[in-house]
C-alpha positions as CSV (number, residue, x, y, z in Angstrom):
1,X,55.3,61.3,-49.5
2,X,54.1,58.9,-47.0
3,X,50.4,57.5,-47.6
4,X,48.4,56.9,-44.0
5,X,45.1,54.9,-44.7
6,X,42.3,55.9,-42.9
7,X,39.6,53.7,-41.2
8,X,36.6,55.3,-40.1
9,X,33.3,53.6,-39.3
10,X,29.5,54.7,-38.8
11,X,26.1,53.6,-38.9
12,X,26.1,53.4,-42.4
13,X,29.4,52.9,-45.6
14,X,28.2,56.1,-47.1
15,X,28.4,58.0,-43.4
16,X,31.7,56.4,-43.1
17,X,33.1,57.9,-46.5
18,X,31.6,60.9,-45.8
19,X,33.0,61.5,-42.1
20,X,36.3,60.2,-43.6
21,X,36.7,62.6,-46.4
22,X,35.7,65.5,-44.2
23,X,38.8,64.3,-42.0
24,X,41.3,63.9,-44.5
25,X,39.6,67.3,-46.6
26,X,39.5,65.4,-49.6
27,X,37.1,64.3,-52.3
28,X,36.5,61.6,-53.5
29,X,38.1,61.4,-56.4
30,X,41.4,61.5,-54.0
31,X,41.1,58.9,-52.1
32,X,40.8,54.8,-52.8
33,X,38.0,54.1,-50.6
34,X,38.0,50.0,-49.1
35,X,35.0,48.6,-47.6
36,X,35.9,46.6,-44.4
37,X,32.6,45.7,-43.5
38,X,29.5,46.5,-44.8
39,X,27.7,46.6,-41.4
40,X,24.4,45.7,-40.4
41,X,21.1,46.8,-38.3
42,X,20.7,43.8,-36.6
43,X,17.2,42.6,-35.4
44,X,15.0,44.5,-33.1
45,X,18.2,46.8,-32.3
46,X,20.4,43.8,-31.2
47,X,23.4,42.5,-32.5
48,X,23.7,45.3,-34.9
49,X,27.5,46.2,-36.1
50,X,28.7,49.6,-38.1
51,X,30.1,50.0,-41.0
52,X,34.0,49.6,-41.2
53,X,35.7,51.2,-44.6
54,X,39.3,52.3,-45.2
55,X,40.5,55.4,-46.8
56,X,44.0,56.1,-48.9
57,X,45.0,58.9,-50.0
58,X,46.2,58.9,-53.6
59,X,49.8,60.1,-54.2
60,X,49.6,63.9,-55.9
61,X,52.0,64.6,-58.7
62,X,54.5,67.7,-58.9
63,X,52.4,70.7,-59.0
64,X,54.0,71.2,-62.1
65,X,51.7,69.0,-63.8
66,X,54.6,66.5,-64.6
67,X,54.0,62.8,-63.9
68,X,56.7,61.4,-62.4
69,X,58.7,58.9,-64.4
70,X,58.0,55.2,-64.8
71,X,53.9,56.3,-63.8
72,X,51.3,57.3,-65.7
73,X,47.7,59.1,-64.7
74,X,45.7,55.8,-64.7
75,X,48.3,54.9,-61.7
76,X,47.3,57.1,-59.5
77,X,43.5,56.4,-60.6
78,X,40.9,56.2,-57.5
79,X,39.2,52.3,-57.8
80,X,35.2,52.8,-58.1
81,X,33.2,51.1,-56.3
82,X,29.9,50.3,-58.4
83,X,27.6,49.7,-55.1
84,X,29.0,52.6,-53.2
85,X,30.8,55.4,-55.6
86,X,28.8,56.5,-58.7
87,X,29.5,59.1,-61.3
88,X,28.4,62.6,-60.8
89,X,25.3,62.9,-62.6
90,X,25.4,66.0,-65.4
91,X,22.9,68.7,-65.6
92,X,19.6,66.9,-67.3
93,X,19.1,69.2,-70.6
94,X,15.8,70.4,-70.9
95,X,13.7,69.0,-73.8
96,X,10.5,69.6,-75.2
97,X,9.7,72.2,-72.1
98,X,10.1,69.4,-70.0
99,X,11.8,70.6,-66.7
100,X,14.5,68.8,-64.4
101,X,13.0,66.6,-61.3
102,X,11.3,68.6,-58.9
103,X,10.9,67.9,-54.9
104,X,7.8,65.3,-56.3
105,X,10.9,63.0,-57.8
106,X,12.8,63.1,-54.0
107,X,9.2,62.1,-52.7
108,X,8.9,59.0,-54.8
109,X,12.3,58.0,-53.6
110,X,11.2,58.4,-50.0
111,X,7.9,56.3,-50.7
112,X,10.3,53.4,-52.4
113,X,12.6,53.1,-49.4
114,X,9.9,53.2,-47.0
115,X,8.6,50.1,-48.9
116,X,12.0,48.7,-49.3
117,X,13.1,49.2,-45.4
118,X,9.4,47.4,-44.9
119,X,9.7,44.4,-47.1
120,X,13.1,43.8,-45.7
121,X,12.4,44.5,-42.2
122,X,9.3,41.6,-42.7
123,X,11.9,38.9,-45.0
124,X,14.7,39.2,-42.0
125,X,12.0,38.6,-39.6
126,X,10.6,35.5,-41.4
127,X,14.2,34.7,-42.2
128,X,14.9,34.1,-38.2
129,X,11.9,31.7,-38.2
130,X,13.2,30.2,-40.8
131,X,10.6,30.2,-42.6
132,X,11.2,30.2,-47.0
133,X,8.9,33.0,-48.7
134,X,8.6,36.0,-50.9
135,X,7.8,39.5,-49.7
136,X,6.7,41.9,-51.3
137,X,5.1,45.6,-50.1
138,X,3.2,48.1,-51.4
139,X,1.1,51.3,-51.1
140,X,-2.9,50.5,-50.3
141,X,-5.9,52.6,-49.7
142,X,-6.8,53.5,-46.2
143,X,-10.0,51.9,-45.4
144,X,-10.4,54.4,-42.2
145,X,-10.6,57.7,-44.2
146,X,-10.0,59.5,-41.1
147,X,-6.2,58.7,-41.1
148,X,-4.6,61.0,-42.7
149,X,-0.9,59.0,-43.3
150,X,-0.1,56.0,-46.1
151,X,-0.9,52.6,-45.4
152,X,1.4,49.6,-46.5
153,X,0.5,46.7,-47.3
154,X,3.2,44.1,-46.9
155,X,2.4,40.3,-48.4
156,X,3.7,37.0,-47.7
157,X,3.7,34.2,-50.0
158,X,5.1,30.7,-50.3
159,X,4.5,26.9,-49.7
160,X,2.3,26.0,-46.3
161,X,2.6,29.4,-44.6
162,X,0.4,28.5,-41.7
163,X,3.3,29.0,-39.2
164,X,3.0,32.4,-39.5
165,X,-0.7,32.8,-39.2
166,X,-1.2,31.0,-35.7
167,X,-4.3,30.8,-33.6
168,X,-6.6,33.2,-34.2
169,X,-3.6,35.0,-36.2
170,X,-1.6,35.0,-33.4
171,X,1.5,35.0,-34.7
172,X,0.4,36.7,-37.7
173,X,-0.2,40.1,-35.4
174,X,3.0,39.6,-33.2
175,X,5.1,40.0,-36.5
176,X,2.7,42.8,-37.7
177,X,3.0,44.4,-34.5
178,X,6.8,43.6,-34.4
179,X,7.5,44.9,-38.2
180,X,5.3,48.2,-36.8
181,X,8.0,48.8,-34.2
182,X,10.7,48.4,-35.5
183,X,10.1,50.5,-38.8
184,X,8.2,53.3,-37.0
185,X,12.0,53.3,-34.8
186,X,14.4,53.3,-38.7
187,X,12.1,56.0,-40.0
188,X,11.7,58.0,-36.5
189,X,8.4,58.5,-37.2
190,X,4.4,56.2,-36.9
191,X,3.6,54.0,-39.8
192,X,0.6,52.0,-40.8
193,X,1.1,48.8,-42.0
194,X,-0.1,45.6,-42.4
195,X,1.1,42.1,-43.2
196,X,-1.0,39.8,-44.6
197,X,0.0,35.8,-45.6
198,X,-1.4,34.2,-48.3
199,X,-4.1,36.4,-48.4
200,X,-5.4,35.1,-45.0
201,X,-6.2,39.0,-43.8
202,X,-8.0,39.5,-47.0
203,X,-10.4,36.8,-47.0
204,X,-10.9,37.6,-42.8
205,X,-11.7,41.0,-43.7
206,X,-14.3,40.2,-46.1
207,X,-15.6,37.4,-44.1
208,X,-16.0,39.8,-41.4
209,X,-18.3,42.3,-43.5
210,X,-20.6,39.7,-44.0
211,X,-20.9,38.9,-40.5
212,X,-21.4,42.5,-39.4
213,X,-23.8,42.9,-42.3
214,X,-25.8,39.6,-41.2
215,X,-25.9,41.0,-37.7
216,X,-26.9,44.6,-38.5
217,X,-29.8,42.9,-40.2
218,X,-31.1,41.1,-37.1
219,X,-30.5,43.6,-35.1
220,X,-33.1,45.7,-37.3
221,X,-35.4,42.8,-37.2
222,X,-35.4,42.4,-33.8
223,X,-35.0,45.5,-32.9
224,X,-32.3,44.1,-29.9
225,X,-28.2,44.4,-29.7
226,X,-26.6,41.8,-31.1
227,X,-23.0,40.2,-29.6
228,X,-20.4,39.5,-31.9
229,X,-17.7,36.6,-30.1
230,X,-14.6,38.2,-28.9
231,X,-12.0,39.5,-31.5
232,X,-8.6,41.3,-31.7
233,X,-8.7,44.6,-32.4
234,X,-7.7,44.9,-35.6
235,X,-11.1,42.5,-36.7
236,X,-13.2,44.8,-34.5
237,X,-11.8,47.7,-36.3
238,X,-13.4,46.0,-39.5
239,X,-16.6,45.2,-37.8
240,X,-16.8,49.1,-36.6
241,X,-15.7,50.4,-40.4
242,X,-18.0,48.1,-42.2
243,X,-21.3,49.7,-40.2
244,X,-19.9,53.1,-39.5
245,X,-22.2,54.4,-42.4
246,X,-25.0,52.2,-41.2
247,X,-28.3,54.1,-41.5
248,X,-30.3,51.9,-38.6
249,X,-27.1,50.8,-36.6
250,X,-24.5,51.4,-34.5
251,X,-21.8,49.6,-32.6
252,X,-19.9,49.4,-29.5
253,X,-16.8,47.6,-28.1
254,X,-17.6,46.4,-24.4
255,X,-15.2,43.9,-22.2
256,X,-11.4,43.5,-21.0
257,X,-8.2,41.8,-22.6
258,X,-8.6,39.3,-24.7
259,X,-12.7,38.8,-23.5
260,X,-13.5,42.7,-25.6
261,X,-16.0,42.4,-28.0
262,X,-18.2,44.3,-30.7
263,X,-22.0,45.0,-29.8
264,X,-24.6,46.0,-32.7
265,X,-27.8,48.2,-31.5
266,X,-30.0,49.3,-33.6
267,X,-30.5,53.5,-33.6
């Protein structure tokens, strides 16, 4: 029996594997499965490559059940691959009255590869700037409770990160904005996010409460609006948040571009 290998690729190994054994009508246990090339996504959707893997069929014996002479089973034994192929999981027994994973389990893996496809979207980024740090993301409260959709938090740390902070946060926003694109496009759906370095957005974001609070204040007091200097629009979204609840104030964004600013009146 003549034994053709296979090569198929795709987006991904395991759509390549699947695709292939749908070709050949053949599980996996039939075939010897060789990964080519693993593939990869590329950066903001250029230079990306598909996944290249090879598939051979294994030689069947008699259907007699015989092996034939000079082999034994484990000759004809498909190779595992530990990062691709895994064992069929068995039933889970039921113990105590404790039932198998339910949809909530398949949510929680959804949640970690959103936070997975987020830190590593941010560390390739950072990678290209060459800039040495750890990433890490996670799930944060929503401090607009008006958006009804999880917010990540993605951190940077390392040694003398300023780089990525820029003027103003600059740069920090570009790769926030950047990271925003580009996982809202892998998921095919909106995400918010934010990336924060060395806990620069953090200590803006408090520093900013104080200064709406301050201004709130004299605004009472002298009963006159009070101009905050122009911000981007993620601090003027934490200047509107932070007196949104005001009992004597309320605020307003007035201007163009880069000149738009936050105005306090007093009700």
């Amino acid at each position: 029996m003549t034994i053709t290998p296979l090569e198929i690729t795709a987006p991904s190994v395991e759509e390549a594997i699947t695709a292939g054994l749908n070709q050949l009508n053949l599980s996996r246990a039939a075939v010897k499965i060789e990964i080519l090339d693993e593939g990869s996504k590329g950066l903001f959707g250029l230079g990306s490559r598909e996944a290249l893997i090879r598939l051979i069929p294994l030689e069947r014996t008699p259907s007699t059940g015989e092996h034939q002479p000079g082999h034994s089973a484990a000759d004809h034994a498909p190779v595992v691959l530990p990062e691709i192929l895994e064992p069929e999981e068995e039933e889970p027994a039921e113990e105590d009255g404790i039932e198998a994973p339910s949809a909530l389990q398949d949510e929680d893996e959804e949640d970690d590869s959103l936070l997975t496809i987020t830190r590593e979207t941010v560390a390739e980024l950072i990678q290209k700037m060459h800039v040495d740090a750890e990433v890490t993301a996670r799930y944060q409260e929503q401090e607009d409770e008006r958006r009804n959709r999880p917010s990540i938090l993605i951190e940077v740390n390392g040694d003398d990160l300023s780089i990525l902070i820029g003027r103003q946060a600059e740069t920090l926003n570009a790769l926030q904005y950047i990271t925003r694109l580009i996982v809202s496009k892998e998921i095919n759906k909106g995400v918010d996010l934010e990336v924060d370095v060395q806990g620069y957005r953090a200590r803006r974001a408090e520093q900013l409460r104080r200064i709406a609070n301050q201004m709130a204040d004299q605004a009472v007091r002298t009963g006159k609006r009070q101009y905050l200097e122009p911000m981007p629009p993620d601090d003027r979204r934490l200047i509107h948040i932070a007196l949104r609840n005001h009992p004597k104030v309320y605020t307003e964004s007035m201007g163009e571009g880069s000149r738009r600013k936050v105005t306090i009146l007093p009700k």
